[in-house]
KEVO-466571 format. One record per residue: residue in three letters; y negated, z negated, x negated of N, C-alpha, C in turn. Coordinates in Angstrom, 3 decimals, decimal comma. Layout:
! KEVO-466571
<node><aa>ALA</aa><n_c2>Y</n_c2><n_c3>Z</n_c3><n_c1>X</n_c1><ca_c2>Y</ca_c2><ca_c3>Z</ca_c3><ca_c1>X</ca_c1><c_c2>Y</c_c2><c_c3>Z</c_c3><c_c1>X</c_c1></node>
...
This chain:
! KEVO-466571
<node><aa>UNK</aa><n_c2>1,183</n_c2><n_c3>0,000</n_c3><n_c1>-0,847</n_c1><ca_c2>0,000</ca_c2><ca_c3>0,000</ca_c3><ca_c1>0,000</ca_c1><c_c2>-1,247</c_c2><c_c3>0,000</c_c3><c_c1>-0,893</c_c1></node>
<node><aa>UNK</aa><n_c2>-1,872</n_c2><n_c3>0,631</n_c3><n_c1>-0,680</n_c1><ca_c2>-3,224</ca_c2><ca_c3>1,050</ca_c3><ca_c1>-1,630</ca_c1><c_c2>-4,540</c_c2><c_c3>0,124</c_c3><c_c1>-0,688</c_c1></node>
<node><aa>UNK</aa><n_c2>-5,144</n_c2><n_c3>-0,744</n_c3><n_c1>-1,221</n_c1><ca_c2>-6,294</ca_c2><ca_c3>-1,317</ca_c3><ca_c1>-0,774</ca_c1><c_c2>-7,452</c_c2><c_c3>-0,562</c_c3><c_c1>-0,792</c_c1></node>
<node><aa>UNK</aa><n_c2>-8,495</n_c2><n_c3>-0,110</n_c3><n_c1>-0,177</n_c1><ca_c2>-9,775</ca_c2><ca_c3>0,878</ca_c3><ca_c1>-0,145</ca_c1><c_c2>-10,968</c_c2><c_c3>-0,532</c_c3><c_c1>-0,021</c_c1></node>
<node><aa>UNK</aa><n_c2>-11,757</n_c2><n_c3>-0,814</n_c3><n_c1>-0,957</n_c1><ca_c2>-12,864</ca_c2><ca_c3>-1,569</ca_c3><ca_c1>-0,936</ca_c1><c_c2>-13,976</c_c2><c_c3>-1,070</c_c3><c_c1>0,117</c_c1></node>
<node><aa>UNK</aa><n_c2>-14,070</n_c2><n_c3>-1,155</n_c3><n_c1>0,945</n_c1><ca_c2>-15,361</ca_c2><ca_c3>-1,051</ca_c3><ca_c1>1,874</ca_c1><c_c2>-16,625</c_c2><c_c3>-2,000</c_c3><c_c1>1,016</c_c1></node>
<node><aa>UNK</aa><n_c2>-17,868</n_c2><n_c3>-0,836</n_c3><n_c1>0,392</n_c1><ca_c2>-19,129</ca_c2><ca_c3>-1,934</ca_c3><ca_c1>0,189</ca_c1><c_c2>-19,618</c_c2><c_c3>-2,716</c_c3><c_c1>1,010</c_c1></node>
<node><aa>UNK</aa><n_c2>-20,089</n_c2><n_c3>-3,619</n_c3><n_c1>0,320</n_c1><ca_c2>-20,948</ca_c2><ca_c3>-4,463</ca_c3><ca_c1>1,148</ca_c1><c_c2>-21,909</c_c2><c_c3>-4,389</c_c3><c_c1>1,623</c_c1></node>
<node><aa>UNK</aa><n_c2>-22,248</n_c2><n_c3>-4,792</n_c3><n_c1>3,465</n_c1><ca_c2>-22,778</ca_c2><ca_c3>-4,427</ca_c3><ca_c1>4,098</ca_c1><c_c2>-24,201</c_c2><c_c3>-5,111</c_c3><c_c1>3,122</c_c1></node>
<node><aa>UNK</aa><n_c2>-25,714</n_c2><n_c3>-4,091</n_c3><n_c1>4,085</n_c1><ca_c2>-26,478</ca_c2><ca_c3>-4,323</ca_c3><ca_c1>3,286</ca_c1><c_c2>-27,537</c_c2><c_c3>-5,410</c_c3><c_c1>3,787</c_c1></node>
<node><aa>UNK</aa><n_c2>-28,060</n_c2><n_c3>-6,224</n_c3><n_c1>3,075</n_c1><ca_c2>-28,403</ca_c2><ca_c3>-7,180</ca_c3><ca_c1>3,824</ca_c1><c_c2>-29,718</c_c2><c_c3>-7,113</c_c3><c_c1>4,469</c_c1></node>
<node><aa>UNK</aa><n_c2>-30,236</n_c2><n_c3>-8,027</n_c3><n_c1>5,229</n_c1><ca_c2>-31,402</ca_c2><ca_c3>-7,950</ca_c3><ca_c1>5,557</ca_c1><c_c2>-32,259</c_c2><c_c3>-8,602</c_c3><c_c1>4,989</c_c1></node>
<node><aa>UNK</aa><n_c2>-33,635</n_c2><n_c3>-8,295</n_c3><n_c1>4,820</n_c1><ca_c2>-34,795</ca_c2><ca_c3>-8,703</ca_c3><ca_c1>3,999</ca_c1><c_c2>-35,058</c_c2><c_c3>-9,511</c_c3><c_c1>4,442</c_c1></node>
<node><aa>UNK</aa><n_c2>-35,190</n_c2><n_c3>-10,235</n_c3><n_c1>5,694</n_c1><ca_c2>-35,504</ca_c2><ca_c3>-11,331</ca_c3><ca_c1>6,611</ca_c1><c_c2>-35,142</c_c2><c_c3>-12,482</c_c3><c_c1>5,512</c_c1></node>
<node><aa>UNK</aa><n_c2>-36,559</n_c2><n_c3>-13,190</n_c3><n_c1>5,751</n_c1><ca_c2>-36,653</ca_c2><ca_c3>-14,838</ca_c3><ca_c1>5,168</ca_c1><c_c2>-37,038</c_c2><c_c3>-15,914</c_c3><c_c1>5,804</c_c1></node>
<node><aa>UNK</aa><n_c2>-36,969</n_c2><n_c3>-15,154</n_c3><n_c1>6,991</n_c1><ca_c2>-36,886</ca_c2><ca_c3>-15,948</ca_c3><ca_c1>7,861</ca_c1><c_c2>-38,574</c_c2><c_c3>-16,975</c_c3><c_c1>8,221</c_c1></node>
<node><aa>UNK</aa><n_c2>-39,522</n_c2><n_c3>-16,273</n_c3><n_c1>7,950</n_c1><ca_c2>-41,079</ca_c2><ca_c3>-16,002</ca_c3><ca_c1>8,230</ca_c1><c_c2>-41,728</c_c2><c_c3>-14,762</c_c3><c_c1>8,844</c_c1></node>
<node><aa>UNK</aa><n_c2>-41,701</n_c2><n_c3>-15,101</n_c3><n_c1>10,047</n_c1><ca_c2>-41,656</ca_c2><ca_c3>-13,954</ca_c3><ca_c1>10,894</ca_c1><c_c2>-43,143</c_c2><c_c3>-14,096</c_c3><c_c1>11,584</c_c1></node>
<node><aa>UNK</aa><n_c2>-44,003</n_c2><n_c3>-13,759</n_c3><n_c1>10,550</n_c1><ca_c2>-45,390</ca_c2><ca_c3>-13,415</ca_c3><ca_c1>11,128</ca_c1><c_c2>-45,546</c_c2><c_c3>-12,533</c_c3><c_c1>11,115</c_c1></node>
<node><aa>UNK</aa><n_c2>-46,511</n_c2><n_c3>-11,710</n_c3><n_c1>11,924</n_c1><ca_c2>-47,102</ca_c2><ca_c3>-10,204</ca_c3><ca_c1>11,629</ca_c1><c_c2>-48,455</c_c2><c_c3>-10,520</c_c3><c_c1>11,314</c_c1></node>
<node><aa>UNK</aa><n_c2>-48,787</n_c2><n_c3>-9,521</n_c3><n_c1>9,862</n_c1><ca_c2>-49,846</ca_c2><ca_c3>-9,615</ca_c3><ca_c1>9,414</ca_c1><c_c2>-51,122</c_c2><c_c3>-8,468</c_c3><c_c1>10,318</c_c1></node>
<node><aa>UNK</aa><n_c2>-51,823</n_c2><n_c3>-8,498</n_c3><n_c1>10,946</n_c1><ca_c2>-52,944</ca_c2><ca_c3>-7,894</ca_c3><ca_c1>11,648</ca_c1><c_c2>-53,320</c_c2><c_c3>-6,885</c_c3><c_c1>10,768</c_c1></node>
<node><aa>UNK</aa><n_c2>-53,857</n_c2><n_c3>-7,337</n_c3><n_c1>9,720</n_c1><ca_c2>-54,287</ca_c2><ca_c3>-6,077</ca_c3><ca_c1>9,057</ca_c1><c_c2>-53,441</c_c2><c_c3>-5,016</c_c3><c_c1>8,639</c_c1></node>
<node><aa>UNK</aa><n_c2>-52,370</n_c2><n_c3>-5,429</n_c3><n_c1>7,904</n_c1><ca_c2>-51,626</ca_c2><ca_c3>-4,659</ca_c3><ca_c1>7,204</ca_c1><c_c2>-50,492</c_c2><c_c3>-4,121</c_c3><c_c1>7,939</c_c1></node>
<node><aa>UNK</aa><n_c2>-49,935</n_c2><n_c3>-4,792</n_c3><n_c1>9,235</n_c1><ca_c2>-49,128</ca_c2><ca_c3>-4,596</ca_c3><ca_c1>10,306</ca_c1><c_c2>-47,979</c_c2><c_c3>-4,678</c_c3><c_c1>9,344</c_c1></node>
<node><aa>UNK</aa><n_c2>-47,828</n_c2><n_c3>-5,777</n_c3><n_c1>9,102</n_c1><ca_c2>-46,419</ca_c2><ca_c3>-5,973</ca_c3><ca_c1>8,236</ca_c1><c_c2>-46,001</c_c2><c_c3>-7,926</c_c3><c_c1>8,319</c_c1></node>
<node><aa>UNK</aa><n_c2>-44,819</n_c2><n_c3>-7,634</n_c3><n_c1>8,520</n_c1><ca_c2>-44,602</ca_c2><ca_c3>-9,250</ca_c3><ca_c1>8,771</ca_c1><c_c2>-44,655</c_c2><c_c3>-9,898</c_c3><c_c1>7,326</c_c1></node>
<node><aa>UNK</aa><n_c2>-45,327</n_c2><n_c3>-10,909</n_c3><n_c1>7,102</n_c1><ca_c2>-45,636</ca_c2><ca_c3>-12,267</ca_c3><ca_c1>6,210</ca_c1><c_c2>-44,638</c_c2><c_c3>-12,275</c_c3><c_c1>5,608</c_c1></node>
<node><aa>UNK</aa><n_c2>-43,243</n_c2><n_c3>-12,225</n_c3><n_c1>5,683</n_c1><ca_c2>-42,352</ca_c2><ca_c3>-12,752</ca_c3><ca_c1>5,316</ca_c1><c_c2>-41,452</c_c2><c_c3>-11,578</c_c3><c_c1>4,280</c_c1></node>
<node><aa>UNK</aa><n_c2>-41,084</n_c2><n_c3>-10,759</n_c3><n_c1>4,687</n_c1><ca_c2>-40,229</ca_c2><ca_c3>-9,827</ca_c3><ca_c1>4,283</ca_c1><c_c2>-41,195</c_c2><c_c3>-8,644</c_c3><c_c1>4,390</c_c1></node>
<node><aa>UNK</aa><n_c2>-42,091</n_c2><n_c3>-8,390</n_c3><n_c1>4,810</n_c1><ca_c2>-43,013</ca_c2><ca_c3>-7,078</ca_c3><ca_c1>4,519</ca_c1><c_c2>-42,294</c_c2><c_c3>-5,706</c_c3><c_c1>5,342</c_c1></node>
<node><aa>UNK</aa><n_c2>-41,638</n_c2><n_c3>-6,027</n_c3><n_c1>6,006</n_c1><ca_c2>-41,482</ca_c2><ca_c3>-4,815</ca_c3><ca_c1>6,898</ca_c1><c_c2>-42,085</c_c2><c_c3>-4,666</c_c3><c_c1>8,212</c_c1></node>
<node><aa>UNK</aa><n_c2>-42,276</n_c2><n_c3>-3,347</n_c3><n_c1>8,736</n_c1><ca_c2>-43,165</ca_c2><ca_c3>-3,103</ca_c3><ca_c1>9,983</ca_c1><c_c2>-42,160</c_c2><c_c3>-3,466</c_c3><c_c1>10,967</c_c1></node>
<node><aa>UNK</aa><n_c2>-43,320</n_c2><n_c3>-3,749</n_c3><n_c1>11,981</n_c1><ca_c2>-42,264</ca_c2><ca_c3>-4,272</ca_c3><ca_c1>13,420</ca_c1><c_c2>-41,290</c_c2><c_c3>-3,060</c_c3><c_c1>14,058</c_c1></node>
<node><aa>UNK</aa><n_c2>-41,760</n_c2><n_c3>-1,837</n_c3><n_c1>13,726</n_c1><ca_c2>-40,017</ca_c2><ca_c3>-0,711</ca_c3><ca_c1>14,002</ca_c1><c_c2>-39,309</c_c2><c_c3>-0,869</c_c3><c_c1>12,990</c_c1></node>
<node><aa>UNK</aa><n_c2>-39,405</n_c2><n_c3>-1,299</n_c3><n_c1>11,151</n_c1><ca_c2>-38,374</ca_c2><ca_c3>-1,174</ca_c3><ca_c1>10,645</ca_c1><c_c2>-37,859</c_c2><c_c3>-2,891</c_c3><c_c1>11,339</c_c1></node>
<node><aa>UNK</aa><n_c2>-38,221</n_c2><n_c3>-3,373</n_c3><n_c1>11,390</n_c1><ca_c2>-37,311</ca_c2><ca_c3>-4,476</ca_c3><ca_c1>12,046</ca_c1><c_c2>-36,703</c_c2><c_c3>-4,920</c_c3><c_c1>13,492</c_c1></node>
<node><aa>UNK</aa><n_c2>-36,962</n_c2><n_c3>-3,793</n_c3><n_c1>14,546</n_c1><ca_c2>-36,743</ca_c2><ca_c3>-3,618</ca_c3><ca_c1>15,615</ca_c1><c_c2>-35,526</c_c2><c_c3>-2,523</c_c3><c_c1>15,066</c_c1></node>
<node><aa>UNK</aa><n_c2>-35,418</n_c2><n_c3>-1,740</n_c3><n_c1>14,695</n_c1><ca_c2>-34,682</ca_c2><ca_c3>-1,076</ca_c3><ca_c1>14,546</ca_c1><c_c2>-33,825</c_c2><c_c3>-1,029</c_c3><c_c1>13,391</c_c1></node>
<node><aa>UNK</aa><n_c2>-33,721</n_c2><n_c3>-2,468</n_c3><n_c1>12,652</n_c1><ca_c2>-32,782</ca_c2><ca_c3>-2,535</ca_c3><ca_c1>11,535</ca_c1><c_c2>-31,235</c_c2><c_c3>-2,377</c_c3><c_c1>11,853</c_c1></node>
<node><aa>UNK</aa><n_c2>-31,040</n_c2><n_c3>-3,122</n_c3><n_c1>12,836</n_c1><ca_c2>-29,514</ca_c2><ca_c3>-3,020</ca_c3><ca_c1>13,456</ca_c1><c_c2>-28,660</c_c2><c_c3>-1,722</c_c3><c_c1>13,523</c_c1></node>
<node><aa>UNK</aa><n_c2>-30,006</n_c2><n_c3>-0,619</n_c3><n_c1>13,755</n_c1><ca_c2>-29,662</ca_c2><ca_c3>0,961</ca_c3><ca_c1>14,208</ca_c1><c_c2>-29,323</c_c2><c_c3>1,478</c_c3><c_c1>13,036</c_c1></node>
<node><aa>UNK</aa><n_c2>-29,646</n_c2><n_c3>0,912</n_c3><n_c1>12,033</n_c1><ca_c2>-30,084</ca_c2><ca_c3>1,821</ca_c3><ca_c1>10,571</ca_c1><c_c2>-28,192</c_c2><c_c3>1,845</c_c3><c_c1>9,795</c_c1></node>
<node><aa>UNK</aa><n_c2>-28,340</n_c2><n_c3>3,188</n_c3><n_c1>9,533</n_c1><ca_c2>-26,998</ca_c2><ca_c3>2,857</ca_c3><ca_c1>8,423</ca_c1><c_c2>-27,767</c_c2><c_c3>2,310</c_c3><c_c1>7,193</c_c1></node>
<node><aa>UNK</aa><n_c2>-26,548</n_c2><n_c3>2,410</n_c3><n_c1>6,525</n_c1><ca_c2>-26,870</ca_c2><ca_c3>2,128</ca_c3><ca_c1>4,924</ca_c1><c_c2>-27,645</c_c2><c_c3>2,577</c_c3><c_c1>4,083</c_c1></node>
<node><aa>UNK</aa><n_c2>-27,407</n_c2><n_c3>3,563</n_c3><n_c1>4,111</n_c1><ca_c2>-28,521</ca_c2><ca_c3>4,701</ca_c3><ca_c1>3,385</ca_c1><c_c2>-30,187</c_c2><c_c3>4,387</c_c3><c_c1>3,600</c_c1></node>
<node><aa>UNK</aa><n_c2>-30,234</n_c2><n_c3>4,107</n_c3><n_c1>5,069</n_c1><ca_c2>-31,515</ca_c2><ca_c3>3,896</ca_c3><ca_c1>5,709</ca_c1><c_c2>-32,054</c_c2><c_c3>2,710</c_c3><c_c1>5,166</c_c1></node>
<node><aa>UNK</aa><n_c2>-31,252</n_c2><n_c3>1,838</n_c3><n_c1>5,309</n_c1><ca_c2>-31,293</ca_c2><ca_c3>0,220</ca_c3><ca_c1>4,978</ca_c1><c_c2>-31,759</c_c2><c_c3>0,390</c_c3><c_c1>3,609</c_c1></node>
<node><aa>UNK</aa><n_c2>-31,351</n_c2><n_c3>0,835</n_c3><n_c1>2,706</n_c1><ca_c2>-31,203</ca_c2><ca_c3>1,103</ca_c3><ca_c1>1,092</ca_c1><c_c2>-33,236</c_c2><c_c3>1,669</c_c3><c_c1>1,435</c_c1></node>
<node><aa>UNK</aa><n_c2>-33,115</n_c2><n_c3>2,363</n_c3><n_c1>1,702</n_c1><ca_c2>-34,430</ca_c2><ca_c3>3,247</ca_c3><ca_c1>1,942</ca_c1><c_c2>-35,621</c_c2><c_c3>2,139</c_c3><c_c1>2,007</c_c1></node>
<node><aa>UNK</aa><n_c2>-35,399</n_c2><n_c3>1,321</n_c3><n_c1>3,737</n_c1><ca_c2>-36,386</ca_c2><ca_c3>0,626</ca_c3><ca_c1>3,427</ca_c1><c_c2>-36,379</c_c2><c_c3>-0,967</c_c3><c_c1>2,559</c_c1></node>
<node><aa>UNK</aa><n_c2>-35,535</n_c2><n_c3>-1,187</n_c3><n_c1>1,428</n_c1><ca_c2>-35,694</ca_c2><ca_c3>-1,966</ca_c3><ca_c1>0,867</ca_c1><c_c2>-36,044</c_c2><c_c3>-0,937</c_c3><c_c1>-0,169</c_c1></node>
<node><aa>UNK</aa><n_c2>-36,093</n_c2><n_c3>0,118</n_c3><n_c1>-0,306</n_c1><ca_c2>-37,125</ca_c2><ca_c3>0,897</ca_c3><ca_c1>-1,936</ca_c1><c_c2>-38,663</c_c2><c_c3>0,517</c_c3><c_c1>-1,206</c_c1></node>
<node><aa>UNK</aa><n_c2>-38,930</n_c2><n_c3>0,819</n_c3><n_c1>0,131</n_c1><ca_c2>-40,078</ca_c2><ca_c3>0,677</ca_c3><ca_c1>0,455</ca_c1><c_c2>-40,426</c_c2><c_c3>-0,663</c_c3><c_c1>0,139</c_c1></node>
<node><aa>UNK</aa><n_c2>-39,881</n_c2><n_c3>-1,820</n_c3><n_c1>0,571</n_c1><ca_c2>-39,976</ca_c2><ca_c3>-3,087</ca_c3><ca_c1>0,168</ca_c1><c_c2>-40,470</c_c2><c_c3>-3,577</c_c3><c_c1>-1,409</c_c1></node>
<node><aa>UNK</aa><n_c2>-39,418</n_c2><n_c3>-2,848</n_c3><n_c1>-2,149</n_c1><ca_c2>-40,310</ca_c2><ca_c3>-3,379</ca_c3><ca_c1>-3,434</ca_c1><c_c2>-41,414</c_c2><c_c3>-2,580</c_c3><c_c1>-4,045</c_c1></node>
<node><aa>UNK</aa><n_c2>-41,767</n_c2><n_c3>-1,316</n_c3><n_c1>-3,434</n_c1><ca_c2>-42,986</ca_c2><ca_c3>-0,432</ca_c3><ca_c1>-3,456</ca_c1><c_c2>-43,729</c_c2><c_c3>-1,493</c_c3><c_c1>-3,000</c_c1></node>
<node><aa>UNK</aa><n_c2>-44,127</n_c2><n_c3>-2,108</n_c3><n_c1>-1,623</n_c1><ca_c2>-45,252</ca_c2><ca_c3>-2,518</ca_c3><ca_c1>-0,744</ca_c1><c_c2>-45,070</c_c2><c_c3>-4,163</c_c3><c_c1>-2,064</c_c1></node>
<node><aa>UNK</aa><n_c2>-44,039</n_c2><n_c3>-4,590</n_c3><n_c1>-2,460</n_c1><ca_c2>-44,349</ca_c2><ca_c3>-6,030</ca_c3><ca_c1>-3,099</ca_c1><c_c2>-45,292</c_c2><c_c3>-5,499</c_c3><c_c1>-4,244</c_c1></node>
<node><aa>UNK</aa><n_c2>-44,922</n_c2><n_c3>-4,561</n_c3><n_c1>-4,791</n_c1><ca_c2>-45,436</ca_c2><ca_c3>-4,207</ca_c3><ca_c1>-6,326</ca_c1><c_c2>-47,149</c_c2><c_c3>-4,049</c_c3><c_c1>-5,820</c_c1></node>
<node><aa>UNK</aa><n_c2>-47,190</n_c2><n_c3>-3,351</n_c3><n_c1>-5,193</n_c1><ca_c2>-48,504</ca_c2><ca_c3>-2,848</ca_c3><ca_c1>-4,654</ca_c1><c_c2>-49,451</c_c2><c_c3>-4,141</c_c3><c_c1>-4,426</c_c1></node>
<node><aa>UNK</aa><n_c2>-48,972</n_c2><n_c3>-4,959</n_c3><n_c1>-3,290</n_c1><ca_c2>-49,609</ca_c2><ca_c3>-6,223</ca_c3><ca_c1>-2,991</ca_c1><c_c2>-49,754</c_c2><c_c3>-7,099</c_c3><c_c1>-4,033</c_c1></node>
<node><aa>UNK</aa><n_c2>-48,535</n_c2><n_c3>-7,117</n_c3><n_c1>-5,462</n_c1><ca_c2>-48,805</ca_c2><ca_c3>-7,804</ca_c3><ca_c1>-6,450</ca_c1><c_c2>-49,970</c_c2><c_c3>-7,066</c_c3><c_c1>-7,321</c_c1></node>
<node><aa>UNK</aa><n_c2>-50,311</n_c2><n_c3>-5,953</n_c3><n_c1>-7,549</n_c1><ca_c2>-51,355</ca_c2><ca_c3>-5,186</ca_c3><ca_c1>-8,361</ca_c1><c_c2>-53,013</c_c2><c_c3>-5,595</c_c3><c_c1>-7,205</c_c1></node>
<node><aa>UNK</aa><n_c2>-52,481</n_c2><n_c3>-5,449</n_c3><n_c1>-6,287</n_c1><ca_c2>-53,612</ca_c2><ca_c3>-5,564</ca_c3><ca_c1>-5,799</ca_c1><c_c2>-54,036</c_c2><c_c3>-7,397</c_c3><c_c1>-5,615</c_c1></node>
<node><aa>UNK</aa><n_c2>-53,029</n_c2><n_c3>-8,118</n_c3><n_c1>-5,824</n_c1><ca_c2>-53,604</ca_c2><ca_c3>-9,186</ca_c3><ca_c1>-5,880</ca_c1><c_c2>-53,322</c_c2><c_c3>-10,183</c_c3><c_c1>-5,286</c_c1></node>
<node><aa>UNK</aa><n_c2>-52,435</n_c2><n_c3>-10,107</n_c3><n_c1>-4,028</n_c1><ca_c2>-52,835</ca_c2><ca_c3>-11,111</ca_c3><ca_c1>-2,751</ca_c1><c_c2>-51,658</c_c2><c_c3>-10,194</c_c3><c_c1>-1,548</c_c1></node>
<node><aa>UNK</aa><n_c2>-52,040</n_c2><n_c3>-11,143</n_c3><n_c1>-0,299</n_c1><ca_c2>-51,607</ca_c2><ca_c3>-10,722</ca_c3><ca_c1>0,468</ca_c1><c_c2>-51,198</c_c2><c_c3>-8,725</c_c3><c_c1>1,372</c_c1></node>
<node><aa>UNK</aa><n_c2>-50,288</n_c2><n_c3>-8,504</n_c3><n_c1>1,869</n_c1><ca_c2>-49,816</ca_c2><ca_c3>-7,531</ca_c3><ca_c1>2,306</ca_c1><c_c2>-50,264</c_c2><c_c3>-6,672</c_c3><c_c1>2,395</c_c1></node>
């Protein structure tokens, strides 16, 4: 019997600080917009993978720029 590793599912960015920021329309916590997080459940992997590149784009950014989101 040959075992096939299924990867691991991908996780969610959620930290469980679930504000939305007004200006930037991005939640406080994990920095995703309220459709990528309405619609995380929908997302395959690939997608998921996607918006965590966006994720550490928007951290890097907010860290150069200084401050908040």
């Amino acid at each position: 019997m040959t075992t096939v590793l299924q990867p691991a599912p991908v996780p969610s960015p959620c930290v469980n600080i679930c504000r939305m920021d007004e200006a930037s329309g991005l939640c406080e916590g994990c920095l995703r917009t309220i459709d990528e997080i309405a619609c995380w459940s929908l997302l395959d992997d690939a997608e998921k993978r996607g918006v965590w590149q966006q994720l550490d784009q928007r951290r890097a950014a907010r860290a150069t720029a200084g401050g908040s989101p």
